[in-house]
C-alpha positions in Angstrom: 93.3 120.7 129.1 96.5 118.6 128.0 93.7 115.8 127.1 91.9 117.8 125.0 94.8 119.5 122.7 96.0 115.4 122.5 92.6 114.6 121.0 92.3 117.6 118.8 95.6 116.3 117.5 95.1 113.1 116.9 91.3 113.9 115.1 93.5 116.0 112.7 95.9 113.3 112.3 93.3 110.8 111.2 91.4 113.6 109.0 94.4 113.9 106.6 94.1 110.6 105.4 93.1 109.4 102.3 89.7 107.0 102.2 90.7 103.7 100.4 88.4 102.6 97.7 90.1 99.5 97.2 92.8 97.3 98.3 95.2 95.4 96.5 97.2 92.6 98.5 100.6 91.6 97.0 101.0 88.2 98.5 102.7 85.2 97.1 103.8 87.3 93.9 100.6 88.7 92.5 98.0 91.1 92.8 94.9 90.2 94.3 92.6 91.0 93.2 94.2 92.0 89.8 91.6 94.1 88.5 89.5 96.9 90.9 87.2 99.6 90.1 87.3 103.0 91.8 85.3 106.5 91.4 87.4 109.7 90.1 89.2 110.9 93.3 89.3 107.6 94.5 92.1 106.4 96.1 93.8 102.2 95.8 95.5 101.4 98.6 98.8 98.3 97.9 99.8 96.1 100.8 102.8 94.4 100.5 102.4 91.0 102.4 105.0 89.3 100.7 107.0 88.2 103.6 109.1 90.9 103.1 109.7 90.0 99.4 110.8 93.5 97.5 108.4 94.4 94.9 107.8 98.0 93.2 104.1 98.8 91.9 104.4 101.2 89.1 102.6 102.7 86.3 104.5 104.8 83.3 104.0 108.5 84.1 101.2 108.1 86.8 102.8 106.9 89.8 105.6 104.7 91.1 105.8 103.5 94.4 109.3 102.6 94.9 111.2 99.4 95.7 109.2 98.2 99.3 109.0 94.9 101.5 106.4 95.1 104.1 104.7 98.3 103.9 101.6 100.4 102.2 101.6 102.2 99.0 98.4 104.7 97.9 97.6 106.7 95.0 94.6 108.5 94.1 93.5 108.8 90.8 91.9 112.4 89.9 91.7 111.1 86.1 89.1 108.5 84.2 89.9 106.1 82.8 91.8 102.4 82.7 95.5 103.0 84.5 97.5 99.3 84.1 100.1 98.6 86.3 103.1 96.0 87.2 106.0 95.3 89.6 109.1 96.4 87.5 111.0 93.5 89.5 108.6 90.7 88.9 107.6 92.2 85.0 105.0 88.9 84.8 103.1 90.8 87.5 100.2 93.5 86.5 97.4 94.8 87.3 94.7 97.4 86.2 93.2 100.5 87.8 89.5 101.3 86.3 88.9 104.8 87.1 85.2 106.1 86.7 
């Protein structure tokens, strides 16, 4: 019985996230790749594998993920349309979101 309730739970766990439509490494100070294309709804997921570098990925009054080192960032975009981003720390660093 105890097995059961443990699997239920953990099925619910992994049914509240979010599908990735595309990744986006930050390694070595960029974005790679740069540019990605997603559906509406679709969700970009932002690994930061920068050696625990600090970088923030942010776009002006769509999302902001906060100063991070070694961690995961995702957003899902419910809006067409082309979203550009950057790292607010490293300014030279962008990126854009095609949504649609």
């Amino acid at each position: 019985m105890l097995a059961a309730v443990g699997l239920l739970a953990l099925a619910g766990g992994c049914a509240s996230q979010a599908r990735v439509d595309a990744v986006v490494r930050i390694s070595e100070v960029s974005f790679a790749p740069r540019e990605v294309r997603i559906p509406v709804g679709g969700t970009v997921e932002w690994r930061f594998e920068d050696g625990g570098l600090l970088h923030e990925v942010h776009a002006d009054g769509v999302f902001d993920s906060g100063v991070l080192g070694e961690r995961t960032f995702r957003f899902t975009f419910d809006t067409p349309g082309d979203v550009e981003y950057r790292c607010s720390i490293h300014p030279y660093m962008s990126g854009i979101v095609h949504v649609g």
